[in-house]
mmCIF file of the N, C-alpha and C atoms, coordinates in Angstrom:
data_MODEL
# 
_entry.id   MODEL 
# 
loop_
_atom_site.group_PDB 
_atom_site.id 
_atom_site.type_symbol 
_atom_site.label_atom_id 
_atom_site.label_alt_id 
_atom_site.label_comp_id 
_atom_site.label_asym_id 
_atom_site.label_entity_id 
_atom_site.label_seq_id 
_atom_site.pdbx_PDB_ins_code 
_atom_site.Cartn_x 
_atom_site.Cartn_y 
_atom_site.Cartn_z 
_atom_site.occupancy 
_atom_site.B_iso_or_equiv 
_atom_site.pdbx_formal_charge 
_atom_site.auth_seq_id 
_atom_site.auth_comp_id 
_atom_site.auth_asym_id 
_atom_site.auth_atom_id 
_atom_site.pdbx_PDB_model_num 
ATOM 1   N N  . UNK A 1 1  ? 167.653 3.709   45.393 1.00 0.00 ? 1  UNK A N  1 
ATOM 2   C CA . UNK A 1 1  ? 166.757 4.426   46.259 1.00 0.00 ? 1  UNK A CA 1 
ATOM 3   C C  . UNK A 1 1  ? 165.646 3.472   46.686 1.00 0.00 ? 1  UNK A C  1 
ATOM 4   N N  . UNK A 1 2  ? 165.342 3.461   48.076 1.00 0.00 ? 2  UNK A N  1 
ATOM 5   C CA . UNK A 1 2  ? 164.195 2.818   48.404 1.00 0.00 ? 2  UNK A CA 1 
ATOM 6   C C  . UNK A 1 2  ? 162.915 3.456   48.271 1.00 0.00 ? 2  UNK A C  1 
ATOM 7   N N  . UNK A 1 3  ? 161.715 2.590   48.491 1.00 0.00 ? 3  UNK A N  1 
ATOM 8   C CA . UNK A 1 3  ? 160.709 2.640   48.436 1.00 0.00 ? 3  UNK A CA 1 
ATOM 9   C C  . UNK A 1 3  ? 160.092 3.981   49.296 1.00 0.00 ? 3  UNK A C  1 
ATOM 10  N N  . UNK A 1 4  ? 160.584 3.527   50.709 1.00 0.00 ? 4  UNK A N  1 
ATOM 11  C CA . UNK A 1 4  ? 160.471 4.576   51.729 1.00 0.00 ? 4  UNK A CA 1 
ATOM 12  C C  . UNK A 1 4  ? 160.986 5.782   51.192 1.00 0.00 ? 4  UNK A C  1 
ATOM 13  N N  . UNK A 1 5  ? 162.083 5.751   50.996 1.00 0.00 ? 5  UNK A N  1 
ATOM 14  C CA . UNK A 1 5  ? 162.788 7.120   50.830 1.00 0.00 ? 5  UNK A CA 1 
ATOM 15  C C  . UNK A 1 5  ? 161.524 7.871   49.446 1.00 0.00 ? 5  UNK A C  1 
ATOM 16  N N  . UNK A 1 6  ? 161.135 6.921   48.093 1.00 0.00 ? 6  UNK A N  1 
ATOM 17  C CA . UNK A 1 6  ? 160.922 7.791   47.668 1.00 0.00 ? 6  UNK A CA 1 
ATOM 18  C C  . UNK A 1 6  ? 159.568 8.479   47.754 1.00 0.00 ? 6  UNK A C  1 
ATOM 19  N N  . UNK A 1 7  ? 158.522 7.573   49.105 1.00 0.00 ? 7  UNK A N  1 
ATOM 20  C CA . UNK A 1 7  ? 157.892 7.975   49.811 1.00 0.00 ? 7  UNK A CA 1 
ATOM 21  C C  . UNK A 1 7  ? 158.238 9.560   50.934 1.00 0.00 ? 7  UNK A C  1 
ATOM 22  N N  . UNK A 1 8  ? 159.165 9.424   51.157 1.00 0.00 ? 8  UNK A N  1 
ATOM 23  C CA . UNK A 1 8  ? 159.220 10.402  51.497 1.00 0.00 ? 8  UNK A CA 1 
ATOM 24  C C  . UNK A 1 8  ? 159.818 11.771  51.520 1.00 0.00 ? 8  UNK A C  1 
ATOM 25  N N  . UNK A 1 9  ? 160.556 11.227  49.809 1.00 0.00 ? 9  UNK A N  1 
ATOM 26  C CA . UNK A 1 9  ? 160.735 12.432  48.948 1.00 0.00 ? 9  UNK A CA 1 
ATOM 27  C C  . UNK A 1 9  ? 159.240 13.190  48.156 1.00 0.00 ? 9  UNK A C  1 
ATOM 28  N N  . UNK A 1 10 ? 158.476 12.621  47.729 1.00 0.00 ? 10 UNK A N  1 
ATOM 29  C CA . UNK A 1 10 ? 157.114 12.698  47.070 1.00 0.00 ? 10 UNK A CA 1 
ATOM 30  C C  . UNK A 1 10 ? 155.935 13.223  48.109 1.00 0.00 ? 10 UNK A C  1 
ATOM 31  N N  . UNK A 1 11 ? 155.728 13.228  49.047 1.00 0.00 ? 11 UNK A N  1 
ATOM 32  C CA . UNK A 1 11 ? 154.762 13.141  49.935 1.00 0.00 ? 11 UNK A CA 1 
ATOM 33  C C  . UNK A 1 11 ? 154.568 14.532  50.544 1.00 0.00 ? 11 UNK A C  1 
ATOM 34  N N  . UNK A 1 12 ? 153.749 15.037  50.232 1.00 0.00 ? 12 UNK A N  1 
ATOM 35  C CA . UNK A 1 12 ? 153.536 16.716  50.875 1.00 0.00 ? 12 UNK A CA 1 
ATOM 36  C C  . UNK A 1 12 ? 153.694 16.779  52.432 1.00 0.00 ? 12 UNK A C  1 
ATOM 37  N N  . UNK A 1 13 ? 154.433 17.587  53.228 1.00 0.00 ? 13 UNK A N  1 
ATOM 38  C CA . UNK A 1 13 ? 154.191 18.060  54.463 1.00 0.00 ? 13 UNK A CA 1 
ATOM 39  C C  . UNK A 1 13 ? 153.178 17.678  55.068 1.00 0.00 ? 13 UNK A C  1 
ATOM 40  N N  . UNK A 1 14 ? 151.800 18.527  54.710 1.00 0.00 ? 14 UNK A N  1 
ATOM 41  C CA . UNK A 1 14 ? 150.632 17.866  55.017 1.00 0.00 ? 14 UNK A CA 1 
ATOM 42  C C  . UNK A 1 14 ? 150.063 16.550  55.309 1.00 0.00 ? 14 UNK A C  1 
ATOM 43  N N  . UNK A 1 15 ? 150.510 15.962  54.316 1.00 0.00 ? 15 UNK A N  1 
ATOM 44  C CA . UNK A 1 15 ? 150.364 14.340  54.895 1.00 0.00 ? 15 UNK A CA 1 
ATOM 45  C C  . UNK A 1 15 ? 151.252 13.415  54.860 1.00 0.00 ? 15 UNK A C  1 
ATOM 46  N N  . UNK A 1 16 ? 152.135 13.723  55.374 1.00 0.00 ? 16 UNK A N  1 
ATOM 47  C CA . UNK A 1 16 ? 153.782 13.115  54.860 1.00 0.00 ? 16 UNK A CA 1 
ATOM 48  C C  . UNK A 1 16 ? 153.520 12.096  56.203 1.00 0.00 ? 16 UNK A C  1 
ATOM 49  N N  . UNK A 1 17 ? 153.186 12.231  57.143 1.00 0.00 ? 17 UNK A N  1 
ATOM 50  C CA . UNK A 1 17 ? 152.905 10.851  58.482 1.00 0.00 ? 17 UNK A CA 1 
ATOM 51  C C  . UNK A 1 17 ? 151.796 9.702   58.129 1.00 0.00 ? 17 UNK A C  1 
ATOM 52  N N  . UNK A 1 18 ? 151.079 10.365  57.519 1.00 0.00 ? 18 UNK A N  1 
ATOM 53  C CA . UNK A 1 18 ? 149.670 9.904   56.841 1.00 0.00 ? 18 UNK A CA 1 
ATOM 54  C C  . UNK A 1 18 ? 150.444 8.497   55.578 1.00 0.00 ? 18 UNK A C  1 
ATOM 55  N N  . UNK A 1 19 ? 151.092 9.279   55.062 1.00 0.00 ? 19 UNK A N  1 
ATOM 56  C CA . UNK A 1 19 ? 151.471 8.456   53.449 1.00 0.00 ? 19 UNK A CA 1 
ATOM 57  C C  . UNK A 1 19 ? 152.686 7.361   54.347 1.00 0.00 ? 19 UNK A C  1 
ATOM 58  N N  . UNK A 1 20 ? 153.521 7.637   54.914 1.00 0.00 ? 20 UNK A N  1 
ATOM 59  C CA . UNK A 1 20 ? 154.271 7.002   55.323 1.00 0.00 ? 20 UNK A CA 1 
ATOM 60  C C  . UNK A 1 20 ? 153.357 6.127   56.341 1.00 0.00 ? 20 UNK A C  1 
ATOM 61  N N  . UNK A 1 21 ? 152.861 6.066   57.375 1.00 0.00 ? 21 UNK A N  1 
ATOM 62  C CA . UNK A 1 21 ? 152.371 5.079   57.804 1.00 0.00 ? 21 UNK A CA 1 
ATOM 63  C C  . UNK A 1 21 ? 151.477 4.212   56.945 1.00 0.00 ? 21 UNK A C  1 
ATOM 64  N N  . UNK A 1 22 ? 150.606 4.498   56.030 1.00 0.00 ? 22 UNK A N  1 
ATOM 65  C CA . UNK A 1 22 ? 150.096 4.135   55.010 1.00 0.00 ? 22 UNK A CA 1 
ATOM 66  C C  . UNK A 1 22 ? 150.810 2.882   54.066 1.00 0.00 ? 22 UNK A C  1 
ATOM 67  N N  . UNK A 1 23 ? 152.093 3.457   53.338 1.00 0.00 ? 23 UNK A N  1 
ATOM 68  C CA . UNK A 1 23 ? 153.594 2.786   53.328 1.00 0.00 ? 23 UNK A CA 1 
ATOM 69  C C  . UNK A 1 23 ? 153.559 1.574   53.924 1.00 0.00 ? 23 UNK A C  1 
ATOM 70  N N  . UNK A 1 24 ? 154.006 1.286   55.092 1.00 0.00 ? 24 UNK A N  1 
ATOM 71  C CA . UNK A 1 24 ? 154.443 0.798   55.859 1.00 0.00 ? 24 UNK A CA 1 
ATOM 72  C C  . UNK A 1 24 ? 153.124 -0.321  56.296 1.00 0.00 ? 24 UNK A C  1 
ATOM 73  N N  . UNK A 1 25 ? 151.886 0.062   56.322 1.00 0.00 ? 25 UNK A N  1 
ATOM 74  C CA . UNK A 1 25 ? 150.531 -0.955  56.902 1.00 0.00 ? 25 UNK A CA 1 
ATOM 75  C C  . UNK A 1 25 ? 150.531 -2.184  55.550 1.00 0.00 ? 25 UNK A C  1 
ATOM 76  N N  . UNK A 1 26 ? 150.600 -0.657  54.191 1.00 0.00 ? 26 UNK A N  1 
ATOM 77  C CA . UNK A 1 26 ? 150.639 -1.978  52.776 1.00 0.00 ? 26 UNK A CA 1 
ATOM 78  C C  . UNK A 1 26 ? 151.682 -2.624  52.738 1.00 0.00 ? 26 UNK A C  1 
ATOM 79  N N  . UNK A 1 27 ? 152.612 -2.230  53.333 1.00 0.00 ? 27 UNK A N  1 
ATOM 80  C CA . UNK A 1 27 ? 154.443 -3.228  53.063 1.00 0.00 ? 27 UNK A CA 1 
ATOM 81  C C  . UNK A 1 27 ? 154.034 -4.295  54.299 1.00 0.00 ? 27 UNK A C  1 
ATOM 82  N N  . UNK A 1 28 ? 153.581 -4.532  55.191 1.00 0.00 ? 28 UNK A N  1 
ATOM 83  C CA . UNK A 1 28 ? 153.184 -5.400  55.992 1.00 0.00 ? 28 UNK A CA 1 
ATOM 84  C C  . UNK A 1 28 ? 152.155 -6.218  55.897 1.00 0.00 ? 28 UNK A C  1 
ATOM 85  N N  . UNK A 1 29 ? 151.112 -5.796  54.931 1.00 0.00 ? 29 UNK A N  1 
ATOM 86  C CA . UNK A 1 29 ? 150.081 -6.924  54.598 1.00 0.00 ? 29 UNK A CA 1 
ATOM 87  C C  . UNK A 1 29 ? 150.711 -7.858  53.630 1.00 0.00 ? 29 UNK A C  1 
ATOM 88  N N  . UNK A 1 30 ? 151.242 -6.670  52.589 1.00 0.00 ? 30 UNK A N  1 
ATOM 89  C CA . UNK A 1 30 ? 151.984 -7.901  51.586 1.00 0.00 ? 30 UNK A CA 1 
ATOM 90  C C  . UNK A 1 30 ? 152.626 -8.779  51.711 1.00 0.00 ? 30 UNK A C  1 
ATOM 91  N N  . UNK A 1 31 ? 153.490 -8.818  52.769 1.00 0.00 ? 31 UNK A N  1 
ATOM 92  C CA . UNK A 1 31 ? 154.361 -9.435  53.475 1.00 0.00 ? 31 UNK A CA 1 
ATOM 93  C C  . UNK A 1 31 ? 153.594 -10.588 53.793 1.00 0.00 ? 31 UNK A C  1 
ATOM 94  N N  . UNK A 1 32 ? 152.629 -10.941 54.202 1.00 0.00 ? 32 UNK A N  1 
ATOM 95  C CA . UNK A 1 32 ? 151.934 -12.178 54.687 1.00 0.00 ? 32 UNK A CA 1 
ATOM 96  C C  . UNK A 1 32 ? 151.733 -12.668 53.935 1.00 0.00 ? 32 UNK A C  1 
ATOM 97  N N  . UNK A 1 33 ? 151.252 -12.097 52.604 1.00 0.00 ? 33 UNK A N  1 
ATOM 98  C CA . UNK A 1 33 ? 150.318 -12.746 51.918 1.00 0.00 ? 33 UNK A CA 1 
ATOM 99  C C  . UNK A 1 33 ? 151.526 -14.298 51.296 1.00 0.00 ? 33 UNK A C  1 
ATOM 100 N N  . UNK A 1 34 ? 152.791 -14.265 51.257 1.00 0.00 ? 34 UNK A N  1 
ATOM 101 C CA . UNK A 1 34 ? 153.491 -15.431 50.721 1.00 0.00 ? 34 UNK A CA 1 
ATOM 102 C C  . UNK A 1 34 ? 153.204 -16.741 51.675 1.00 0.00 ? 34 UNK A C  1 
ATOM 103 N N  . UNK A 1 35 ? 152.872 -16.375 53.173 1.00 0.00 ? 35 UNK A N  1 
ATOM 104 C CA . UNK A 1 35 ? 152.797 -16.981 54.523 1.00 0.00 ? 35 UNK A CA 1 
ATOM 105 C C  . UNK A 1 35 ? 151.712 -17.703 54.454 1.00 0.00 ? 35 UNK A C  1 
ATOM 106 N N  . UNK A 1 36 ? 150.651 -16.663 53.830 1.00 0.00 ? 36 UNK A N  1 
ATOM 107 C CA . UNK A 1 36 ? 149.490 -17.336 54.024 1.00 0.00 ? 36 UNK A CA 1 
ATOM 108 C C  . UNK A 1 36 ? 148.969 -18.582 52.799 1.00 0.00 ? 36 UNK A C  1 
ATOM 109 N N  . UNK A 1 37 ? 149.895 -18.132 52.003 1.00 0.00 ? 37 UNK A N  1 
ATOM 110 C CA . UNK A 1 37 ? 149.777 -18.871 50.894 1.00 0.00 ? 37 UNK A CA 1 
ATOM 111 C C  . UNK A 1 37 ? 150.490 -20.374 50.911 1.00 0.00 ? 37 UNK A C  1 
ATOM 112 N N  . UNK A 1 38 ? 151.568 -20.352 52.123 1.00 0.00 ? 38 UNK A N  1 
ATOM 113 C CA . UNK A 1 38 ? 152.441 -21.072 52.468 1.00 0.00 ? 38 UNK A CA 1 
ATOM 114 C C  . UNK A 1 38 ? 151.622 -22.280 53.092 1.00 0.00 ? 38 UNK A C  1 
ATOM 115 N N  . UNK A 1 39 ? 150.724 -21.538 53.927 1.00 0.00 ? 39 UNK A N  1 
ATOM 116 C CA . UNK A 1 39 ? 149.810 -22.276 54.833 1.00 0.00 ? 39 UNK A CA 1 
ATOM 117 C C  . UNK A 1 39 ? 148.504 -23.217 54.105 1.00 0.00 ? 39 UNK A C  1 
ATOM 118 N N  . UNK A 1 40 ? 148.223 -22.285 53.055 1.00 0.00 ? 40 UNK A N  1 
ATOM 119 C CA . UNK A 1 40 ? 147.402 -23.269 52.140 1.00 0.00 ? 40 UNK A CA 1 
ATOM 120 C C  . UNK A 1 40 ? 147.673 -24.411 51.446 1.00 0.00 ? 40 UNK A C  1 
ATOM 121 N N  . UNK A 1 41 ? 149.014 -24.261 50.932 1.00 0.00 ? 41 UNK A N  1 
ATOM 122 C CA . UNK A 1 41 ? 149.796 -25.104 50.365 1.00 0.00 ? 41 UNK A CA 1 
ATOM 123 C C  . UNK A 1 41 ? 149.646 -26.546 51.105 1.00 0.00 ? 41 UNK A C  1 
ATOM 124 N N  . UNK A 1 42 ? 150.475 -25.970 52.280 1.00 0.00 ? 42 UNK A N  1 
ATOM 125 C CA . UNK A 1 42 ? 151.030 -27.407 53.399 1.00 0.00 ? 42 UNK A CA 1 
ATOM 126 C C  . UNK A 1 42 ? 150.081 -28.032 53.912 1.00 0.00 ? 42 UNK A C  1 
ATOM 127 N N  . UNK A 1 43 ? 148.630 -27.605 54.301 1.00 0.00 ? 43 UNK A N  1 
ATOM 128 C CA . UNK A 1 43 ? 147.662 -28.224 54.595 1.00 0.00 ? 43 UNK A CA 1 
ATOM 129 C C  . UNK A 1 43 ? 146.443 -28.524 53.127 1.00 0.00 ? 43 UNK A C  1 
ATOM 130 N N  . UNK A 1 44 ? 146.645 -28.156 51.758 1.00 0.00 ? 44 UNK A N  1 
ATOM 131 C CA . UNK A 1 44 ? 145.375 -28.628 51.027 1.00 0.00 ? 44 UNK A CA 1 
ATOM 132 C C  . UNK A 1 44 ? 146.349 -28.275 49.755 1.00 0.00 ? 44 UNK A C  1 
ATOM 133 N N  . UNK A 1 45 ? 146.550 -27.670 48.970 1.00 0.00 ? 45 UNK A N  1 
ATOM 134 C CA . UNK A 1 45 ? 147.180 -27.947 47.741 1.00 0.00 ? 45 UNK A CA 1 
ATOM 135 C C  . UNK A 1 45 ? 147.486 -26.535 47.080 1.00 0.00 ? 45 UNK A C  1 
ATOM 136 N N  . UNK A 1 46 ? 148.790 -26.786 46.096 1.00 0.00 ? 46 UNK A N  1 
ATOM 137 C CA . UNK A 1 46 ? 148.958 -25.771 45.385 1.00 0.00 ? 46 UNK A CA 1 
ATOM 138 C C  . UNK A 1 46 ? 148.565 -25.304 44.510 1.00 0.00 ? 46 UNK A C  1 
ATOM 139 N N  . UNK A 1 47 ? 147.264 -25.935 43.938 1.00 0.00 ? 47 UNK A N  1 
ATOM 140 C CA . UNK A 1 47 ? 146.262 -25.498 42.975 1.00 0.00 ? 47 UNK A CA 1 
ATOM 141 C C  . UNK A 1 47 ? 145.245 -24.476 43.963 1.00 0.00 ? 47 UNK A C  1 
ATOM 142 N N  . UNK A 1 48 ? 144.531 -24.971 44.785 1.00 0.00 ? 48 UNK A N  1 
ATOM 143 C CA . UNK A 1 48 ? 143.844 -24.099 46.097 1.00 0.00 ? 48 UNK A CA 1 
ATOM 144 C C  . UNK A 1 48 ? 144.660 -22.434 46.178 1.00 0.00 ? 48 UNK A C  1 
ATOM 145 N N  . UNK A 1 49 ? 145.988 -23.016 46.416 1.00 0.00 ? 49 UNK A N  1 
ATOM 146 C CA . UNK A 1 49 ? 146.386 -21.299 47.007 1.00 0.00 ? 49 UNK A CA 1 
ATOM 147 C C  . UNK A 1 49 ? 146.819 -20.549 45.610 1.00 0.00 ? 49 UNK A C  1 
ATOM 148 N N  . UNK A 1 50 ? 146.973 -21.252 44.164 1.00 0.00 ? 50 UNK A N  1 
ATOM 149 C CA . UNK A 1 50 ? 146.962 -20.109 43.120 1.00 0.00 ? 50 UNK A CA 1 
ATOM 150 C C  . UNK A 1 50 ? 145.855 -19.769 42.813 1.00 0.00 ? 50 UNK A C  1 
ATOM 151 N N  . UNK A 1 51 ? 144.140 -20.671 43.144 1.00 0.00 ? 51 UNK A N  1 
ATOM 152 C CA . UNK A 1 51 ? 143.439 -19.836 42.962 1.00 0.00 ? 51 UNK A CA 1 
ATOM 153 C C  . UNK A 1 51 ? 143.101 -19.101 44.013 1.00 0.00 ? 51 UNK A C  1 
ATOM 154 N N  . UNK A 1 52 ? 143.066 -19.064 45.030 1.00 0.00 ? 52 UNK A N  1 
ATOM 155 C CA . UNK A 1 52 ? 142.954 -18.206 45.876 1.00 0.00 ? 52 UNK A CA 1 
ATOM 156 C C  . UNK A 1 52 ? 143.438 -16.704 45.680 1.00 0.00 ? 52 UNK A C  1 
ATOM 157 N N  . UNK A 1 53 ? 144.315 -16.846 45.484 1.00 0.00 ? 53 UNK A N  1 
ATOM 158 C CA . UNK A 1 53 ? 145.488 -15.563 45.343 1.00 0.00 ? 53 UNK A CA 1 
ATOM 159 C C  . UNK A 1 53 ? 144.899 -14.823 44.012 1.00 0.00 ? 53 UNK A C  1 
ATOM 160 N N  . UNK A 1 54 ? 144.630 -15.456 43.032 1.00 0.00 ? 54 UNK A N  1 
ATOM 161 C CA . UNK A 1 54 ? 144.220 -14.971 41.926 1.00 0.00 ? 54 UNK A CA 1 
ATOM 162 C C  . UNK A 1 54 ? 141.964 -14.187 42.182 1.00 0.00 ? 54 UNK A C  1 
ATOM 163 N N  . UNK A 1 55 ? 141.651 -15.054 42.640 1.00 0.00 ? 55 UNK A N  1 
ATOM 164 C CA . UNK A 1 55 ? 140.572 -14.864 43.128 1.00 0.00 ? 55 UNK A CA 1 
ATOM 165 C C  . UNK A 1 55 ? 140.560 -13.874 44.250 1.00 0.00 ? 55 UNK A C  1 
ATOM 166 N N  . UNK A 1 56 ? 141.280 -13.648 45.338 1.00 0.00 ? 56 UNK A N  1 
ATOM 167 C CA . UNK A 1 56 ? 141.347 -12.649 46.261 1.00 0.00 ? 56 UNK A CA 1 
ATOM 168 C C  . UNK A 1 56 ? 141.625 -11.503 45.635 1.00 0.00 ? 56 UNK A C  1 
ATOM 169 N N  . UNK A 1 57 ? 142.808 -11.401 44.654 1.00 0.00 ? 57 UNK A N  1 
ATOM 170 C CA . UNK A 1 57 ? 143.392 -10.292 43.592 1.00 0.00 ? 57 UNK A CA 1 
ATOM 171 C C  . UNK A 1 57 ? 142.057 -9.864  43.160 1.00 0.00 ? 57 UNK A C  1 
ATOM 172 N N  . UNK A 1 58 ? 141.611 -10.397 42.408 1.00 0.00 ? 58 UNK A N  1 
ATOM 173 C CA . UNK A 1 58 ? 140.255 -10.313 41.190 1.00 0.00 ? 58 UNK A CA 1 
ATOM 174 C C  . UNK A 1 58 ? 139.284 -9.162  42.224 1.00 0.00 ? 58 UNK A C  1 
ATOM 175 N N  . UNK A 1 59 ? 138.910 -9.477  43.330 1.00 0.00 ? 59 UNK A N  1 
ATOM 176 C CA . UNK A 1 59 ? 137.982 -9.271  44.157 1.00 0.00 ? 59 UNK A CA 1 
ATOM 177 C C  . UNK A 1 59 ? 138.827 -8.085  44.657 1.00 0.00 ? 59 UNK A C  1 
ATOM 178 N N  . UNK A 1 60 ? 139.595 -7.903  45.191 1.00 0.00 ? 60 UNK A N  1 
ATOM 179 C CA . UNK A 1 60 ? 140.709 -6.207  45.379 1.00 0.00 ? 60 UNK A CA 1 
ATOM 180 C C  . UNK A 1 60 ? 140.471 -5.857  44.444 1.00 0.00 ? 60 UNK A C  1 
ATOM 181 N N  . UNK A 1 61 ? 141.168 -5.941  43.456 1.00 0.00 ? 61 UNK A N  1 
ATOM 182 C CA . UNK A 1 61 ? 141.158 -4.761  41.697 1.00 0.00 ? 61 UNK A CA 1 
ATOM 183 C C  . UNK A 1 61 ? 140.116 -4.214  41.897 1.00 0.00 ? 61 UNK A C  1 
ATOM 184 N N  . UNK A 1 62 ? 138.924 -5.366  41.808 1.00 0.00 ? 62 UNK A N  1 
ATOM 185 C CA . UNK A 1 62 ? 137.664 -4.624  41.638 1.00 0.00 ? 62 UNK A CA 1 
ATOM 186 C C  . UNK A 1 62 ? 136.972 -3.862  42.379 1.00 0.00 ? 62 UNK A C  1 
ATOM 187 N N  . UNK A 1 63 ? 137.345 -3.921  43.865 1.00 0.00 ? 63 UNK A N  1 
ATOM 188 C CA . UNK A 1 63 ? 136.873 -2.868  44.702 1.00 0.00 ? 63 UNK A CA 1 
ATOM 189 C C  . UNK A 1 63 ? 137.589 -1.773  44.749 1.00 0.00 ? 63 UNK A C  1 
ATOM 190 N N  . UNK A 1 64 ? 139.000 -1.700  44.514 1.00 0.00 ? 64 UNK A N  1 
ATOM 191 C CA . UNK A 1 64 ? 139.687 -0.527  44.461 1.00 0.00 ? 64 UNK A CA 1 
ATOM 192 C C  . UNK A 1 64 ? 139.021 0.266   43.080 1.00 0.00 ? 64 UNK A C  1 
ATOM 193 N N  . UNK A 1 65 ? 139.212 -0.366  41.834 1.00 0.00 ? 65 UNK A N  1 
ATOM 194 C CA . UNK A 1 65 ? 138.735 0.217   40.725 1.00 0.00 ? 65 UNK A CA 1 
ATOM 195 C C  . UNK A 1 65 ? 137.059 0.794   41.628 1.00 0.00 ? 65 UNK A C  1 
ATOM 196 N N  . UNK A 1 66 ? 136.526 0.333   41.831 1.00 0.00 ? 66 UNK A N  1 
ATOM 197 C CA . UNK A 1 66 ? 135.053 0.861   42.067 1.00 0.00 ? 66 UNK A CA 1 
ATOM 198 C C  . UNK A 1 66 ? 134.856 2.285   42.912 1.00 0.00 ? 66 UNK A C  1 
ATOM 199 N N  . UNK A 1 67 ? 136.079 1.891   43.943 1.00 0.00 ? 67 UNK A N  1 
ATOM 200 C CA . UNK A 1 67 ? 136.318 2.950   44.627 1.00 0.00 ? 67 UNK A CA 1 
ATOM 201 C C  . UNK A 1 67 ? 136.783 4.241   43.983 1.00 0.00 ? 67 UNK A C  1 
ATOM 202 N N  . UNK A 1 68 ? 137.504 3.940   43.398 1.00 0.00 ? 68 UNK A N  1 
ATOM 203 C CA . UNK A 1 68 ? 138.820 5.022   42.545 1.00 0.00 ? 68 UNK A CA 1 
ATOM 204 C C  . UNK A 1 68 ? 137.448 5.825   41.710 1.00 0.00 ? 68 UNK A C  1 
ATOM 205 N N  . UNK A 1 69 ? 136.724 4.757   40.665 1.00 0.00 ? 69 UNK A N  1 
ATOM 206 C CA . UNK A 1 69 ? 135.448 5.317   39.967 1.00 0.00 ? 69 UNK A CA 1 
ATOM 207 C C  . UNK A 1 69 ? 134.748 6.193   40.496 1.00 0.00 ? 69 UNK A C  1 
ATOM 208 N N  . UNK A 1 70 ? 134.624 5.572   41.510 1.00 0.00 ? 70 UNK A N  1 
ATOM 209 C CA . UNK A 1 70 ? 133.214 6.114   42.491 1.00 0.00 ? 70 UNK A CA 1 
ATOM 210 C C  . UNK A 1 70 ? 133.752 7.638   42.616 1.00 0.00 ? 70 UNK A C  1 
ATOM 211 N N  . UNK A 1 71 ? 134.643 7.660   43.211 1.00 0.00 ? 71 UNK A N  1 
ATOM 212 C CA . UNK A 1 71 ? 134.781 9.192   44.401 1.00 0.00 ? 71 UNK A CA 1 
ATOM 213 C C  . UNK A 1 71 ? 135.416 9.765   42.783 1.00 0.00 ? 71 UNK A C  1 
ATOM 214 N N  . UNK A 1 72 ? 135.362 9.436   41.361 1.00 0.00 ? 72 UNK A N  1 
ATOM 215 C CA . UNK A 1 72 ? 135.170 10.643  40.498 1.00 0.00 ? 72 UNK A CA 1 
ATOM 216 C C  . UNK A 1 72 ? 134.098 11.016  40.161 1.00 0.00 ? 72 UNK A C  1 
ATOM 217 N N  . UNK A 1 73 ? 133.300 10.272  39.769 1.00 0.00 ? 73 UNK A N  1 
ATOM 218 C CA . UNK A 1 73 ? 131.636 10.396  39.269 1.00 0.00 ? 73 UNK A CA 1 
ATOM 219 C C  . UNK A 1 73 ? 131.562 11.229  40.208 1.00 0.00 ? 73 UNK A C  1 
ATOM 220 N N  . UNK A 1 74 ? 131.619 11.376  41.800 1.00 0.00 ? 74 UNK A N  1 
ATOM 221 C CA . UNK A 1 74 ? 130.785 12.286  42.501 1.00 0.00 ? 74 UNK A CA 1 
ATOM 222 C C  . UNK A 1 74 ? 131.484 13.275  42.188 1.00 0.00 ? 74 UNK A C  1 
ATOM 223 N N  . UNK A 1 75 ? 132.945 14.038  42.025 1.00 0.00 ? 75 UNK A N  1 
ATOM 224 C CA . UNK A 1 75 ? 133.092 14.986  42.180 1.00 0.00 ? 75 UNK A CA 1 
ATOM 225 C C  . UNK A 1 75 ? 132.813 15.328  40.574 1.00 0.00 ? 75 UNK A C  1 
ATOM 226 N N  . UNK A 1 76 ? 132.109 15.130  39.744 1.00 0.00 ? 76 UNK A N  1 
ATOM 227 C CA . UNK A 1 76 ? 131.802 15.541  38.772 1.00 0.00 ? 76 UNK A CA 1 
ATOM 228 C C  . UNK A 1 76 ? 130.289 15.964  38.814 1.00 0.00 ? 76 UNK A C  1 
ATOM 229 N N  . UNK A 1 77 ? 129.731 15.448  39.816 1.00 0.00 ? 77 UNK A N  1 
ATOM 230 C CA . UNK A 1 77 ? 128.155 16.105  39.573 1.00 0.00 ? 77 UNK A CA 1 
ATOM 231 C C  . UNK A 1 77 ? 127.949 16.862  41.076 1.00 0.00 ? 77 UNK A C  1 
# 
């Protein structure tokens, strides 16, 4: 079973266009990110683009986690 599909076995009516395009924007960023890493490589080094990648990661987690945090604290007070 694919990804999609089980996107769009899981996904309520309500926002079933919402989650699936959603899907599909994150399956396309990820997609670069090997490209872009490709590009760091060939012009400056492969030490540069593992920290990069690791450092860009670090800096996502932590805004998603903050986010995810955030919008509970509020609905708790």
């Amino acid at each position: 079973m694919g990804s999609a599909a089980l996107v769009n076995m899981i996904s309520p009516a309500a926002s079933h266009a919402k989650l699936i395009s959603l899907f599909y924007v994150i399956a396309y960023i990820a997609n670069w990110v090997p490209v872009l890493l490709g590009a760091v490589v060939d012009h400056a080094s492969l030490n540069l683009a593992v920290n990069l990648l690791f450092g860009v990661g670090a800096v996502v987690c932590l805004l998603l986690s903050i986010a995810v945090f955030g919008i509970k604290i509020e609905k708790r007070f």
